[in-house]
C-alpha positions in Angstrom: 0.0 0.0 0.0 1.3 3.6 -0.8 0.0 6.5 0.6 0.4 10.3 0.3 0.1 11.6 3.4 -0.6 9.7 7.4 -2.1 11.0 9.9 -3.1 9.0 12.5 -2.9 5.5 10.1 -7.0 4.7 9.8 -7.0 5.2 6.0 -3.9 2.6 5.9 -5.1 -0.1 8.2 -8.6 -0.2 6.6 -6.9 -0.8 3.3 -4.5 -3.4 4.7 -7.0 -5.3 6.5 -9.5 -5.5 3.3 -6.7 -6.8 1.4 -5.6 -9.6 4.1 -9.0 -10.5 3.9 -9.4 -10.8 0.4 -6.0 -12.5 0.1 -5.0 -14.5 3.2 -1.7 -15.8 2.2 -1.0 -12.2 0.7 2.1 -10.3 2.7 1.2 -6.5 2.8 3.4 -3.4 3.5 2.4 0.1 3.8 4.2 3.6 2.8 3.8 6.9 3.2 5.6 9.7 1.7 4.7 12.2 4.3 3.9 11.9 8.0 2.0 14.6 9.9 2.8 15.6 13.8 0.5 16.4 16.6 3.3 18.9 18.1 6.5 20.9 17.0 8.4 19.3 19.7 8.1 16.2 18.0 10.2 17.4 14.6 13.3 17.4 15.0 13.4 18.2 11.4 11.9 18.8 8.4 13.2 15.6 6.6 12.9 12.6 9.3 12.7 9.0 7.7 11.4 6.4 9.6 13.4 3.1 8.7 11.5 0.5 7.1 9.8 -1.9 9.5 10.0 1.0 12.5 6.7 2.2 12.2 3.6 0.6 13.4 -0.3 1.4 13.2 -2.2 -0.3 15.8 -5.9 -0.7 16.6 -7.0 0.8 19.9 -9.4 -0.7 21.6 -12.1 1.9 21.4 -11.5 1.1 17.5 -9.5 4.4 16.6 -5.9 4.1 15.2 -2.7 5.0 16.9 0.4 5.6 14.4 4.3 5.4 16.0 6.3 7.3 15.5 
């Protein structure tokens, strides 16, 4: 899965769970070319990578998303 811009990761985990459904034995990646912050404080600049396989979108309990980092 590609995707322009994350927020919070809803849009990505929706897609990635309707395709593991749809194809079970399927291995599916996400990326995104642009991450958005909740806080100044968190960029420590203005072009910050995340190494493949360090981020992570997780389902919360209360169903909303939670994207790291």
């Amino acid at each position: 899965m590609v995707d322009d811009v994350i927020t919070s990761g809803a849009t990505l985990h929706a897609c990635v769970r309707r395709l593991a459904e749809a194809f079970p034995l399927a291995e599916v990646a996400a990326f995104a070319v642009v991450r958005t912050i909740t806080g100044a404080a968190q960029l420590s600049k203005a072009f910050d990578p995340v190494p493949e396989g360090r981020g992570h979108i997780v389902l919360n309990a209360d169903g909303g998303t939670q994207r790291t980092p």
